[in-house]
C-alpha positions, 0 to 999 in steps of 0.5 A: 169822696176819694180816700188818699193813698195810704204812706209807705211809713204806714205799710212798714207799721203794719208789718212791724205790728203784725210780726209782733202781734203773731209773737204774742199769740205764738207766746200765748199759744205756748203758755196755755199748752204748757198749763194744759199740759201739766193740768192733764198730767195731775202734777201737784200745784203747790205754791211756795208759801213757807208753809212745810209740808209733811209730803215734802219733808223726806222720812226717816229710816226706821218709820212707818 
């Protein structure tokens, strides 16, 4: 059984598919080296959750 010559309109589809699947793998490369980064760097990961923190809150002059 011979298989049918694949359509023009199916090659450009394939292009198209595999630009867009190399972007968001770029973009997923991106988003994990930044978390990887800040994981690394021991920043504070602190949500805003209308909470007030005493480290945040600035001191004043005159206190321990």
């Amino acid at each position: 059984m011979a298989f049918r010559p694949e359509h023009e309109l199916h090659k450009r589809r394939f292009g198209r598919n595999l630009g867009l699947g190399l972007t968001l793998a770029a973009f997923v490369a991106l988003v994990f080296a930044l978390t990887v980064v800040k994981v690394q760097r021991g920043d504070p990961m602190e949500a805003y959750d209308h909470v007030v923190r005493p480290g945040s809150v600035p001191k004043e002059e005159g206190s321990p």
